[in-house]
Gaussian input, Z-matrix of N, CA and C with variables (Angstrom, degrees):
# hf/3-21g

backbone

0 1
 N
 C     1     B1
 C     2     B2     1     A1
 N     3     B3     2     A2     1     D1
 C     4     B4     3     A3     2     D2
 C     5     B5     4     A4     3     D3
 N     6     B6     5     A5     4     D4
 C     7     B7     6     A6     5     D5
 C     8     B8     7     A7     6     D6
 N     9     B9     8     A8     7     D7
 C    10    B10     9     A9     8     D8
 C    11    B11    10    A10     9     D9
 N    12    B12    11    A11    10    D10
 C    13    B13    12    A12    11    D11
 C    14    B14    13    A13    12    D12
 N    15    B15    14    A14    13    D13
 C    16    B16    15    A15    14    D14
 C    17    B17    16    A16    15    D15
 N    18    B18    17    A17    16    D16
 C    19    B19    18    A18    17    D17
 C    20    B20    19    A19    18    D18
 N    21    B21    20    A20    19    D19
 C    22    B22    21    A21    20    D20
 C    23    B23    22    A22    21    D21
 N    24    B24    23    A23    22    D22
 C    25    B25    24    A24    23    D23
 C    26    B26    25    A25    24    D24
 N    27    B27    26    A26    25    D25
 C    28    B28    27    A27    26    D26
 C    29    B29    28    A28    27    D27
 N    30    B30    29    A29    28    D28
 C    31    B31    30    A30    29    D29
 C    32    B32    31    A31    30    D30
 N    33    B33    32    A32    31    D31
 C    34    B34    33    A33    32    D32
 C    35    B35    34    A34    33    D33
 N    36    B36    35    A35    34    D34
 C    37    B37    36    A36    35    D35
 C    38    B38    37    A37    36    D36
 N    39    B39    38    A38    37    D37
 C    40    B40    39    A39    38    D38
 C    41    B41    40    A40    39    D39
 N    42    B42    41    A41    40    D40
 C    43    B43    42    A42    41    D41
 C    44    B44    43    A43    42    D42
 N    45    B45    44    A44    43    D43
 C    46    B46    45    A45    44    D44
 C    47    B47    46    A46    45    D45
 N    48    B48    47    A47    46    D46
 C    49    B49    48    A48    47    D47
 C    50    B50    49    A49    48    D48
 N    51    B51    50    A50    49    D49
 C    52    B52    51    A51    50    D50
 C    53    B53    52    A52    51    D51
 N    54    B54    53    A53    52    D52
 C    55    B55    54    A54    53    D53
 C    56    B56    55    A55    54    D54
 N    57    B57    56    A56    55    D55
 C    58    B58    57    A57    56    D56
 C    59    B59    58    A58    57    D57
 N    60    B60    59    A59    58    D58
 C    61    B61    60    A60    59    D59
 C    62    B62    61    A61    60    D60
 N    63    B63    62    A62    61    D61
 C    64    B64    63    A63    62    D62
 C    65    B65    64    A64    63    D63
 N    66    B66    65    A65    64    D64
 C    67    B67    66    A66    65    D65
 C    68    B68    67    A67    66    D66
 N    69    B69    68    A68    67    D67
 C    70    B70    69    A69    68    D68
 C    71    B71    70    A70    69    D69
 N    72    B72    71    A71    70    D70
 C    73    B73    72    A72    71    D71
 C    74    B74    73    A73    72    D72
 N    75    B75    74    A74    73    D73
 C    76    B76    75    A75    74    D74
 C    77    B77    76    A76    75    D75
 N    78    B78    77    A77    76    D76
 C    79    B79    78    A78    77    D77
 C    80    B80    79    A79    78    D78
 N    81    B81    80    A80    79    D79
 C    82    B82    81    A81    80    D80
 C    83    B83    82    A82    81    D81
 N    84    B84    83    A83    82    D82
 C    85    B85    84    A84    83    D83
 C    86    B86    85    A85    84    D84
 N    87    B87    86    A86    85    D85
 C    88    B88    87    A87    86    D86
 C    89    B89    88    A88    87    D87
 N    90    B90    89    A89    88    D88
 C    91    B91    90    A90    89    D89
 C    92    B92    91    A91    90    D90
 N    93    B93    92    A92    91    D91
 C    94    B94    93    A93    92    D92
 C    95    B95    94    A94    93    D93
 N    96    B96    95    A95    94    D94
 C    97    B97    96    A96    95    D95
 C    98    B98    97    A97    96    D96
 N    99    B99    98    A98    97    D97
 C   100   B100    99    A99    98    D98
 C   101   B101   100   A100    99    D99
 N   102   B102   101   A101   100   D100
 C   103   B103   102   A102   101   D101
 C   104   B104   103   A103   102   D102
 N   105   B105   104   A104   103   D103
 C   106   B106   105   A105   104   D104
 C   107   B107   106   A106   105   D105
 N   108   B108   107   A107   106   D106
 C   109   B109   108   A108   107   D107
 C   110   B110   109   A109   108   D108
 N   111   B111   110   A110   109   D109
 C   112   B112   111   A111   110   D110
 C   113   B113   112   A112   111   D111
 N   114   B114   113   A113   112   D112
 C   115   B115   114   A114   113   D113
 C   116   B116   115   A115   114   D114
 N   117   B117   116   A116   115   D115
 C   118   B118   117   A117   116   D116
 C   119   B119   118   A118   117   D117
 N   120   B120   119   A119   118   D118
 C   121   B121   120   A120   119   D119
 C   122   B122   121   A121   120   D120
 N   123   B123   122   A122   121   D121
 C   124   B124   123   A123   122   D122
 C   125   B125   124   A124   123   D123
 N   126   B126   125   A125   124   D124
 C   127   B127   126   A126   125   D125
 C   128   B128   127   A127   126   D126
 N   129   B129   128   A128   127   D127
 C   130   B130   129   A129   128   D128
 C   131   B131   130   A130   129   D129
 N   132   B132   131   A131   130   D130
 C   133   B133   132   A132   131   D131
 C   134   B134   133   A133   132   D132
 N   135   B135   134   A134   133   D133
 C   136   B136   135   A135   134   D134
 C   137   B137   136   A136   135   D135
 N   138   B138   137   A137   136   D136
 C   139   B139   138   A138   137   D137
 C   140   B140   139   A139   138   D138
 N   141   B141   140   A140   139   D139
 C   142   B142   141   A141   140   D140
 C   143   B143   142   A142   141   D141
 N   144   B144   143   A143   142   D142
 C   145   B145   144   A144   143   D143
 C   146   B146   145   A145   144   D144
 N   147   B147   146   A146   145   D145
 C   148   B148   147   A147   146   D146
 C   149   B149   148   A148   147   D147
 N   150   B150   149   A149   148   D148
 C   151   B151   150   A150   149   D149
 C   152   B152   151   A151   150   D150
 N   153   B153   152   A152   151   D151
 C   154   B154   153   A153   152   D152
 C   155   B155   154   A154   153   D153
 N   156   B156   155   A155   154   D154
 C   157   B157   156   A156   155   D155
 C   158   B158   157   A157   156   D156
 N   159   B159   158   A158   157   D157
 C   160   B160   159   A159   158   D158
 C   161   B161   160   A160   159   D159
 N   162   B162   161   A161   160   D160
 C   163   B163   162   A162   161   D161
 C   164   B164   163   A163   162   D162
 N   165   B165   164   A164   163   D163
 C   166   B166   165   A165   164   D164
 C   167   B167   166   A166   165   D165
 N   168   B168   167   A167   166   D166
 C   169   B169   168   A168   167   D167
 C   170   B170   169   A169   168   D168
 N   171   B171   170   A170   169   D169
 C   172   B172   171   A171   170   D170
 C   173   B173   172   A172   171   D171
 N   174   B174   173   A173   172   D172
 C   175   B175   174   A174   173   D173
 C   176   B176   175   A175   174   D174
 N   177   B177   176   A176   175   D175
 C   178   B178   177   A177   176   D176
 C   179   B179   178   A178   177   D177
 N   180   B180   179   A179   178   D178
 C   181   B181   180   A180   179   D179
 C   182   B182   181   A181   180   D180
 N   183   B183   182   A182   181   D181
 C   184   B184   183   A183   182   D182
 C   185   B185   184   A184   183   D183
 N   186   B186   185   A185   184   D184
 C   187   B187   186   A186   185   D185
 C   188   B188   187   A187   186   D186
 N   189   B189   188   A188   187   D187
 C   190   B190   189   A189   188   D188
 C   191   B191   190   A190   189   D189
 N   192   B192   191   A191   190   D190
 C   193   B193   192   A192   191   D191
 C   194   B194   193   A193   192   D192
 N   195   B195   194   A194   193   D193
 C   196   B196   195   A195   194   D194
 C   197   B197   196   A196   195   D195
 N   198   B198   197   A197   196   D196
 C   199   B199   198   A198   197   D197
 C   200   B200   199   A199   198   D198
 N   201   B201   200   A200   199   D199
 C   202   B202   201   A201   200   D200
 C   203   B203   202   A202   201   D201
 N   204   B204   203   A203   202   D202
 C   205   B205   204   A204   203   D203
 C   206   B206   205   A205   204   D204
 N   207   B207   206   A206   205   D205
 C   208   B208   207   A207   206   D206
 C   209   B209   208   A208   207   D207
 N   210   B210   209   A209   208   D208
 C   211   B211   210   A210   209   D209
 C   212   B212   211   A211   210   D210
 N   213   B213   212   A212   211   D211
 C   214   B214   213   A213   212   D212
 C   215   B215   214   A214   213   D213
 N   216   B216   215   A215   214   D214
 C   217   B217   216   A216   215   D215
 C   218   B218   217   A217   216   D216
 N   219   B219   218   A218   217   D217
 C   220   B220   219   A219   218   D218
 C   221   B221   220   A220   219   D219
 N   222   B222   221   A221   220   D220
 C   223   B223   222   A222   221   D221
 C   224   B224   223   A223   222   D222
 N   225   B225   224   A224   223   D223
 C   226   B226   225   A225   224   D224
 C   227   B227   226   A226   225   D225
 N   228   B228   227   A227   226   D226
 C   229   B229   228   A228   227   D227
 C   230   B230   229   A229   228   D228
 N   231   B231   230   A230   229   D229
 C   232   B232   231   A231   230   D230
 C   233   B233   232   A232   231   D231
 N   234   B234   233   A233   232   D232
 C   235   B235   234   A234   233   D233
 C   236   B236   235   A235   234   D234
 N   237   B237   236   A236   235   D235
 C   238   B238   237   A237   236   D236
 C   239   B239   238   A238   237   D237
 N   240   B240   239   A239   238   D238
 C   241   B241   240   A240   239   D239
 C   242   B242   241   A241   240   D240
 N   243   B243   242   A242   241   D241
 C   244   B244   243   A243   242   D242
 C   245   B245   244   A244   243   D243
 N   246   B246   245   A245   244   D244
 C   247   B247   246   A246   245   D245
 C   248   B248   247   A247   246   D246
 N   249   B249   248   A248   247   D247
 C   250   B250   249   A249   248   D248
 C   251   B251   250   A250   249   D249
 N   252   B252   251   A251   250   D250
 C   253   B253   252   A252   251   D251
 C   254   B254   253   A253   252   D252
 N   255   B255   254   A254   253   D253
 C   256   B256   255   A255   254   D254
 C   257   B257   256   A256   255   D255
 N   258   B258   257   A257   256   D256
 C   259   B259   258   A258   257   D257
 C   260   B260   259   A259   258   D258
 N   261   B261   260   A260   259   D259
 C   262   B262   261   A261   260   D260
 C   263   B263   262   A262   261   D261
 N   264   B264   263   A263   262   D262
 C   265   B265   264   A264   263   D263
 C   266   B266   265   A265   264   D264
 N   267   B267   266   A266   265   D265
 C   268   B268   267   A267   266   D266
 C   269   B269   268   A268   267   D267
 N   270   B270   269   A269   268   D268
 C   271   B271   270   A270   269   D269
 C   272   B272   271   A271   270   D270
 N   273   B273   272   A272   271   D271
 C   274   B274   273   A273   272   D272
 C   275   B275   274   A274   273   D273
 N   276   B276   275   A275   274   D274
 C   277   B277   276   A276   275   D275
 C   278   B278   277   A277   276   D276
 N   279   B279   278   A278   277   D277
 C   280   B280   279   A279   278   D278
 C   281   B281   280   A280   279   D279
 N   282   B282   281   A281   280   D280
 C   283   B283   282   A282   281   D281
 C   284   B284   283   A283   282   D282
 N   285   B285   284   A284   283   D283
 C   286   B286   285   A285   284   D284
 C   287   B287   286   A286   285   D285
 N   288   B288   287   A287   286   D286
 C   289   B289   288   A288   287   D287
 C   290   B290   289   A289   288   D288
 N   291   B291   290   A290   289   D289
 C   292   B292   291   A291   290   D290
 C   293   B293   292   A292   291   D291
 N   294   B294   293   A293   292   D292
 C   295   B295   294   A294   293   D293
 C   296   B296   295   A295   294   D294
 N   297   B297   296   A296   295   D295
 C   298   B298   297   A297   296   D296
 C   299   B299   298   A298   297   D297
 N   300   B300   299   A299   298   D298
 C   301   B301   300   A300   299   D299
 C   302   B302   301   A301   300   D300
 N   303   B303   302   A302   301   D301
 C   304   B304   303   A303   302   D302
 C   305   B305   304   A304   303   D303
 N   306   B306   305   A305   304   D304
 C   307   B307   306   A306   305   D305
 C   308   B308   307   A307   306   D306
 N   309   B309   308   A308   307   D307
 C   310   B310   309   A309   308   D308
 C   311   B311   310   A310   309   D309
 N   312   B312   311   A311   310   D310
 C   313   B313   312   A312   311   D311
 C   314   B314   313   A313   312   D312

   B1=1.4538
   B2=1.5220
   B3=1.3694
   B4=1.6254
   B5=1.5208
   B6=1.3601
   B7=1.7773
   B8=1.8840
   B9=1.4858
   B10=0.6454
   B11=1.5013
   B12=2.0193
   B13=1.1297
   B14=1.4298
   B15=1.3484
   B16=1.3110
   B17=1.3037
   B18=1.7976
   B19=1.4527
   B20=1.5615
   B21=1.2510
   B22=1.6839
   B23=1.8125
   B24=1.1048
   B25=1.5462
   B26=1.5449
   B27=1.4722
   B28=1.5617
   B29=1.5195
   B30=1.5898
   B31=1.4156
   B32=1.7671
   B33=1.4208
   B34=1.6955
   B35=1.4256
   B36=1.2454
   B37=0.7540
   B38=1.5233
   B39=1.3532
   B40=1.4487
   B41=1.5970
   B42=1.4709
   B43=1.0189
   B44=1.3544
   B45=1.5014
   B46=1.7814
   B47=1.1956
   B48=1.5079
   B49=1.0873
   B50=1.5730
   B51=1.2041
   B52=1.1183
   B53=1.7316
   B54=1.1104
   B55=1.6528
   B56=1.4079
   B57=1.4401
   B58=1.3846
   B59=1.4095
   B60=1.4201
   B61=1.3951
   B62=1.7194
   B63=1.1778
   B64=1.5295
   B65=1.7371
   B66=1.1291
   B67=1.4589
   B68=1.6574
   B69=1.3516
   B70=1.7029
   B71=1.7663
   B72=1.3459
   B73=1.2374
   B74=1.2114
   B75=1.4886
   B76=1.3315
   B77=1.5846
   B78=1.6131
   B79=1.9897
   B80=0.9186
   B81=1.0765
   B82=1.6880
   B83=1.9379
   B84=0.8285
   B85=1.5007
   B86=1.7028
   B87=1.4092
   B88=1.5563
   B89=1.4755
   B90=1.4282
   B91=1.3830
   B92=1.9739
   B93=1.2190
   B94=1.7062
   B95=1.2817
   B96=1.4042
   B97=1.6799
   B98=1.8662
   B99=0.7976
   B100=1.6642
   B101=1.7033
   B102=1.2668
   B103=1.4211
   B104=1.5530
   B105=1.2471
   B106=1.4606
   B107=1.4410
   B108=1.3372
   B109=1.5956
   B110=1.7067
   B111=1.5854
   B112=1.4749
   B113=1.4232
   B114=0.9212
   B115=1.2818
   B116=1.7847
   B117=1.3321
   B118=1.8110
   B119=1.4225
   B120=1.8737
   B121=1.1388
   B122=1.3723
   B123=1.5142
   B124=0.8212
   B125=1.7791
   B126=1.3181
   B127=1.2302
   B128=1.7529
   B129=0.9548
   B130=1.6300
   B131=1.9687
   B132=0.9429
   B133=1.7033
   B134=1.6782
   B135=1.7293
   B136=1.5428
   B137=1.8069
   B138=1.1818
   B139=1.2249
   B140=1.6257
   B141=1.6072
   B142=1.0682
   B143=1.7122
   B144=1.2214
   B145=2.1316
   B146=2.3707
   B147=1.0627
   B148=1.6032
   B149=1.4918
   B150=1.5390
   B151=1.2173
   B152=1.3874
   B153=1.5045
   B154=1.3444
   B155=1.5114
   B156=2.0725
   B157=1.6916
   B158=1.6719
   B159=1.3868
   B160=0.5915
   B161=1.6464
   B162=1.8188
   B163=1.6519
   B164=1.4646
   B165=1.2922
   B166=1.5477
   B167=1.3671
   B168=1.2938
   B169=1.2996
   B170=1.4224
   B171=1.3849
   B172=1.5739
   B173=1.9172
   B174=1.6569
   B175=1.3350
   B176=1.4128
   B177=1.6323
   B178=1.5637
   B179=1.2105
   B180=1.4087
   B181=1.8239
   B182=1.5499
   B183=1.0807
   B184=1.0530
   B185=1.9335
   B186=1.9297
   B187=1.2937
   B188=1.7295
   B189=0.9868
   B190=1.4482
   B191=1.4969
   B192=1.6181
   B193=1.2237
   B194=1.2510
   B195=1.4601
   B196=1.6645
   B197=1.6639
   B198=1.4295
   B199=1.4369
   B200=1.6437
   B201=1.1534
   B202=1.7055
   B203=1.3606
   B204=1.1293
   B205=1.4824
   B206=1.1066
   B207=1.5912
   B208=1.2081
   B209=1.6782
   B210=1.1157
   B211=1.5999
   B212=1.9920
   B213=1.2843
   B214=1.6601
   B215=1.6695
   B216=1.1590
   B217=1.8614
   B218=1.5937
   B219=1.1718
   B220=1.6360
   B221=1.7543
   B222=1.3502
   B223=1.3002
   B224=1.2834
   B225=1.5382
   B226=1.4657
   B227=1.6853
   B228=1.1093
   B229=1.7439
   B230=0.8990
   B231=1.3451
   B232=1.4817
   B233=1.3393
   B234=1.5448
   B235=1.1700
   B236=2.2168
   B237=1.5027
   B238=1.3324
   B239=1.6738
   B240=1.1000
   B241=1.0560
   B242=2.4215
   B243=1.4033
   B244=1.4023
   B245=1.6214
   B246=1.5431
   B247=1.3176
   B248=1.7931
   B249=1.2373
   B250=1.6936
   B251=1.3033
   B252=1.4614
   B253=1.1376
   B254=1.8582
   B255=1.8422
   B256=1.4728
   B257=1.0920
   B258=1.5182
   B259=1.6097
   B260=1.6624
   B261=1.7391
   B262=1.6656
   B263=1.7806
   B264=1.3857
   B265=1.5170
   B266=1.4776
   B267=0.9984
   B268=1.6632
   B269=1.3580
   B270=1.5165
   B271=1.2905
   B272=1.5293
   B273=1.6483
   B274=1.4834
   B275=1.5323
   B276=1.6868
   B277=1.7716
   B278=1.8635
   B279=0.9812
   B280=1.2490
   B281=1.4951
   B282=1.1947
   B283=1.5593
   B284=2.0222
   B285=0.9056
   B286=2.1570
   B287=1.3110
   B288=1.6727
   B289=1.0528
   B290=1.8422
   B291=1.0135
   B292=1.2694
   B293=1.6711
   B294=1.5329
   B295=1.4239
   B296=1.7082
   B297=1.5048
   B298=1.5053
   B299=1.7095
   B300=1.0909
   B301=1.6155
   B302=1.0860
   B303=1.3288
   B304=1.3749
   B305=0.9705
   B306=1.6695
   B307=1.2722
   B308=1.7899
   B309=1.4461
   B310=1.6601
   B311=1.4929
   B312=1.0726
   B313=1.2135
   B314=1.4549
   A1=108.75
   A2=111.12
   A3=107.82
   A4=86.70
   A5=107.04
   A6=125.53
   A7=96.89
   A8=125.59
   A9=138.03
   A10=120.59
   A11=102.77
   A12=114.07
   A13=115.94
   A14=124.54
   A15=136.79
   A16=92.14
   A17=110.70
   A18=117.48
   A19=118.09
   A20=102.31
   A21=107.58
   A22=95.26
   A23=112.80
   A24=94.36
   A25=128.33
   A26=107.36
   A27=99.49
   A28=98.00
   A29=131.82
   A30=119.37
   A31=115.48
   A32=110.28
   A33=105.99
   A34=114.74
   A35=148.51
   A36=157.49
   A37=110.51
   A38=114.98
   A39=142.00
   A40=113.50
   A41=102.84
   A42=118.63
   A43=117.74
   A44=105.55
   A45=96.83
   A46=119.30
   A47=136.62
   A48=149.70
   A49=93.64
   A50=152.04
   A51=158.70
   A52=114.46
   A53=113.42
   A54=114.58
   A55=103.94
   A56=97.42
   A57=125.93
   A58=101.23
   A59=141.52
   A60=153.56
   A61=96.40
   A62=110.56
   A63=117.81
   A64=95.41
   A65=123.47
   A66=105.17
   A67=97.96
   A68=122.15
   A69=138.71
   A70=116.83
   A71=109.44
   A72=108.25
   A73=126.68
   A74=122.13
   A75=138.38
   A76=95.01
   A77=123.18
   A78=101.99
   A79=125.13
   A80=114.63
   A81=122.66
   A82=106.63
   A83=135.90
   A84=173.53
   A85=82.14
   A86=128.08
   A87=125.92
   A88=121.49
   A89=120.78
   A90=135.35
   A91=91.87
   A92=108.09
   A93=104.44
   A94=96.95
   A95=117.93
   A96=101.34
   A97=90.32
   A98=135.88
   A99=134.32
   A100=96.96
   A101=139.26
   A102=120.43
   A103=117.28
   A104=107.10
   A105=109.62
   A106=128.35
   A107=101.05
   A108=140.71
   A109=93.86
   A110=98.11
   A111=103.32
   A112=125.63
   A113=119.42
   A114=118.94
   A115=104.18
   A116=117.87
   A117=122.84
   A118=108.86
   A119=112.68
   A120=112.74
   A121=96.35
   A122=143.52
   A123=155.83
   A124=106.08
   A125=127.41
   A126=134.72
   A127=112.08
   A128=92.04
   A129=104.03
   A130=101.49
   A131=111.67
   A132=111.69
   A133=96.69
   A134=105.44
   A135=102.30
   A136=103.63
   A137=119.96
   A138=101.40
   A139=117.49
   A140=109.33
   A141=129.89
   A142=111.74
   A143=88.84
   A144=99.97
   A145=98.40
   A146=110.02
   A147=110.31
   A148=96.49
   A149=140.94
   A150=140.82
   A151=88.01
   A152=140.01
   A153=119.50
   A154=140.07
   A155=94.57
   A156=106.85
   A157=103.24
   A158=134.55
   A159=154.81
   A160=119.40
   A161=125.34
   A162=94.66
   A163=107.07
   A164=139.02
   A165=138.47
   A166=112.45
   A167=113.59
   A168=127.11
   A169=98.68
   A170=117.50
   A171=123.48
   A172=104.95
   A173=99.82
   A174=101.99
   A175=102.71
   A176=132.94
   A177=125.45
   A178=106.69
   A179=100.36
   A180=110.85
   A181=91.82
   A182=148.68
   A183=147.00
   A184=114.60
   A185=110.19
   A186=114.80
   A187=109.74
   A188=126.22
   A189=132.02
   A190=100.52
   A191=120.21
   A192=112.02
   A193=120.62
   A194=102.16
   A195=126.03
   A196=90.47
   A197=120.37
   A198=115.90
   A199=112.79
   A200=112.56
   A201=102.34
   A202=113.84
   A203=133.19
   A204=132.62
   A205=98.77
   A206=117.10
   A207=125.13
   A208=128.02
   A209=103.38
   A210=121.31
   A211=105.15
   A212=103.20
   A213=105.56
   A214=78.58
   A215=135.56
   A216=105.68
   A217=82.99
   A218=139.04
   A219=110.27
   A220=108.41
   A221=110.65
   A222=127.29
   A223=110.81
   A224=130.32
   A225=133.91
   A226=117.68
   A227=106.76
   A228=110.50
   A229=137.82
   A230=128.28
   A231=145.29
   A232=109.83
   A233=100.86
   A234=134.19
   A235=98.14
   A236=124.01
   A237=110.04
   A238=80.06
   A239=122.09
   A240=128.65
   A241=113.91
   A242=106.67
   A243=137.68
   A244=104.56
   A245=114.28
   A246=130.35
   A247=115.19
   A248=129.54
   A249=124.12
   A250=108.68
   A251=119.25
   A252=123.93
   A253=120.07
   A254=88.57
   A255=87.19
   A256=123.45
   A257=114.55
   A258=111.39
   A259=117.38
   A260=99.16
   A261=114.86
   A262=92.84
   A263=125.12
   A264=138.96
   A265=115.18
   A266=118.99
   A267=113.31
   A268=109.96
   A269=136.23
   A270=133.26
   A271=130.36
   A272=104.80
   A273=124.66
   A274=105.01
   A275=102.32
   A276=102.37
   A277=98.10
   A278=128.67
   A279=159.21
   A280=79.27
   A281=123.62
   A282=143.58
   A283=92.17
   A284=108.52
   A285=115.70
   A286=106.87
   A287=128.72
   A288=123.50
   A289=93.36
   A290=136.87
   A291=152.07
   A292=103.29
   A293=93.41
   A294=89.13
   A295=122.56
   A296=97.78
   A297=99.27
   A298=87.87
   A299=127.29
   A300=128.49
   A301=126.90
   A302=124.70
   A303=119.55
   A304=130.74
   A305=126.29
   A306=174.63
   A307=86.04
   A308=126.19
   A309=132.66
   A310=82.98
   A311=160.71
   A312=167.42
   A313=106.85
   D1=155.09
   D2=-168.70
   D3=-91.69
   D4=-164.55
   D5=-162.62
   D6=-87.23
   D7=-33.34
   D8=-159.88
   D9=-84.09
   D10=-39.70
   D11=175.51
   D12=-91.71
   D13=-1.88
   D14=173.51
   D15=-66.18
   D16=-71.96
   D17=-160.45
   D18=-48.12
   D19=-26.77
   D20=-172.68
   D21=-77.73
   D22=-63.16
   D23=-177.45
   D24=-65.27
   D25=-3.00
   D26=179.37
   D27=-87.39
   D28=-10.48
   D29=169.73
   D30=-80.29
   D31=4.35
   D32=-176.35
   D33=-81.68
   D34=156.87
   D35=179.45
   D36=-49.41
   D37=-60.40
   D38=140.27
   D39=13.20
   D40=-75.47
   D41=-178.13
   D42=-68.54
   D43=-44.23
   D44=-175.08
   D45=-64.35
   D46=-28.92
   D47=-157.48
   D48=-104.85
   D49=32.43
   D50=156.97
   D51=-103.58
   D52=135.65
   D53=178.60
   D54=98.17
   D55=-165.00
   D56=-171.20
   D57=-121.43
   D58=170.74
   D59=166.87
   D60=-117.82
   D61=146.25
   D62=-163.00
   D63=-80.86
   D64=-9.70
   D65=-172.63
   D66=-134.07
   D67=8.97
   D68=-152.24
   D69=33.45
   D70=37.26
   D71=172.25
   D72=-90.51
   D73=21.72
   D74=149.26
   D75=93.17
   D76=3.64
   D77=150.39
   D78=-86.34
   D79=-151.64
   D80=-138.12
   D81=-82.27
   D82=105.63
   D83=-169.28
   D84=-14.87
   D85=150.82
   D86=145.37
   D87=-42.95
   D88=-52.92
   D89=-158.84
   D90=-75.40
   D91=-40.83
   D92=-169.54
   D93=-67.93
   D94=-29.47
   D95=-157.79
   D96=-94.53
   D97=-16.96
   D98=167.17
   D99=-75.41
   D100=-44.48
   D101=151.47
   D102=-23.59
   D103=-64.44
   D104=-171.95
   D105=-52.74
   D106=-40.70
   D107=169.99
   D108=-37.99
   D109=-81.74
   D110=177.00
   D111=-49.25
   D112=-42.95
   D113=-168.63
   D114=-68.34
   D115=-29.32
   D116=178.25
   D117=-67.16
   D118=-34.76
   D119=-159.49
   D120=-89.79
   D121=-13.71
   D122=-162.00
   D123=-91.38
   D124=-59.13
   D125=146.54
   D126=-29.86
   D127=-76.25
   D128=-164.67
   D129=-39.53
   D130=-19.08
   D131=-146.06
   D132=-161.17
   D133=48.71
   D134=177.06
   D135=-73.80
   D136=-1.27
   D137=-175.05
   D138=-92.66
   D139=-15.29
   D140=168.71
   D141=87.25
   D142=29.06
   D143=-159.11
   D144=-77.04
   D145=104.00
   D146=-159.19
   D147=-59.38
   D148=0.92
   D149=177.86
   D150=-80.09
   D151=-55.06
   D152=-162.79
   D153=-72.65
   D154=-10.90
   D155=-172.87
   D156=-65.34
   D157=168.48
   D158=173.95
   D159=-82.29
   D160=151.94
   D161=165.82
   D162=-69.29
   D163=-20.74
   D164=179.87
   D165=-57.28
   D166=-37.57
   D167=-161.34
   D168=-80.93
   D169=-55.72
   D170=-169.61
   D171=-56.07
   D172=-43.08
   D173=-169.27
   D174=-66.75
   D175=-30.99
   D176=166.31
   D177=-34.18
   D178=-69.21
   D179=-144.03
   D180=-91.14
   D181=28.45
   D182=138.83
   D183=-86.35
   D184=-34.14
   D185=168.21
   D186=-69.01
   D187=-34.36
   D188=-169.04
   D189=-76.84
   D190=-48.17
   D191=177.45
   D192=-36.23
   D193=-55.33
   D194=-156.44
   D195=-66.96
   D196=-81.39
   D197=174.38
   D198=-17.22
   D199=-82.24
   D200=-174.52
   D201=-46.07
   D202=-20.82
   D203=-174.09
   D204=-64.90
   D205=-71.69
   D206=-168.53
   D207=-71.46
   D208=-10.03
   D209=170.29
   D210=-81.09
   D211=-33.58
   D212=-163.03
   D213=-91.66
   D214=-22.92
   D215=-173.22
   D216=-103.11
   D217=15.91
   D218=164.35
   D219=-98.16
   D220=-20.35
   D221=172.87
   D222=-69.94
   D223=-18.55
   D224=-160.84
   D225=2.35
   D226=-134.72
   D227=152.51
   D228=-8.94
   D229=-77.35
   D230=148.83
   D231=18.15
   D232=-92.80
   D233=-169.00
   D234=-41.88
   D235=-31.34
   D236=-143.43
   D237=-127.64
   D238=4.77
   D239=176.43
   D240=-101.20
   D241=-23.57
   D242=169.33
   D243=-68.64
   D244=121.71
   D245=145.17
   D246=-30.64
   D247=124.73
   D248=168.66
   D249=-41.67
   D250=-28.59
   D251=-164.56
   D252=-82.18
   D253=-38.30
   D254=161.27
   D255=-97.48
   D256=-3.42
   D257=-175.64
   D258=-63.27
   D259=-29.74
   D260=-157.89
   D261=-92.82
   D262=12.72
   D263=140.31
   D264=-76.29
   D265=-41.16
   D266=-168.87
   D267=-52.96
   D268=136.36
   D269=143.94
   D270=-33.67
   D271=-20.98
   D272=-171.23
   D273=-82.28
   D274=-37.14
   D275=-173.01
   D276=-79.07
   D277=-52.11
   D278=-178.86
   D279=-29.07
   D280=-101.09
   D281=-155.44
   D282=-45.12
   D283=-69.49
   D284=-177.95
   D285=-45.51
   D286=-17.00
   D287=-174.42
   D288=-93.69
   D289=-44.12
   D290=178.45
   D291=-42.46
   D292=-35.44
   D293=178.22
   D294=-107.15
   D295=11.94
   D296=162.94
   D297=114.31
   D298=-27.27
   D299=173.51
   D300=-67.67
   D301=112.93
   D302=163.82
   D303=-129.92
   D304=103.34
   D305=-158.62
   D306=-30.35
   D307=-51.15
   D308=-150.29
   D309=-93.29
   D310=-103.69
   D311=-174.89
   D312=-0.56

């Protein structure tokens, strides 16, 4: 997802109500706030030049990698076996988009 289309879905309703909160005190989700993450590192470094990421930055998008990995092989099938229409219902698409993934793309 670009910086732009991230940002638009982390303001949907959609999005906020997706995830977990790291302590469940009802803020803003893990996966939204690694949205955010992306979307800075994404700005910061539109050219994508690997001299400019940060070690913070690398260690994100090295955590986000890993998350979608392991979220897309627990979904296996499922996920490619689902209508676009019901997929972009799942809690599963919901949460991967939070993290910059999107399952239809």
């Amino acid at each position: 997802m670009t910086a732009d289309e991230l940002r638009e879905w982390l303001e949907t309703e959609d999005s906020q109500s997706s995830g977990w909160s790291k302590q469940n005190d009802g803020k803003e989700s893990v996966g939204h706030e690694s949205g955010r993450k992306i979307i800075d590192i994404l700005e910061r470094n539109p050219d994508k030049d690997p001299e400019q990421y940060t070690d913070e930055d690398l260690s994100h998008m090295r955590k986000v990698t890993s998350y979608c990995k392991r979220h897309l092989a627990q979904e296996g099938r499922c996920v490619a076996e689902k209508e676009p229409e019901e997929l972009e219902q799942t809690k599963s698409y919901r949460s991967l988009k939070n993290w910059g993934h999107d399952s239809l793309k």
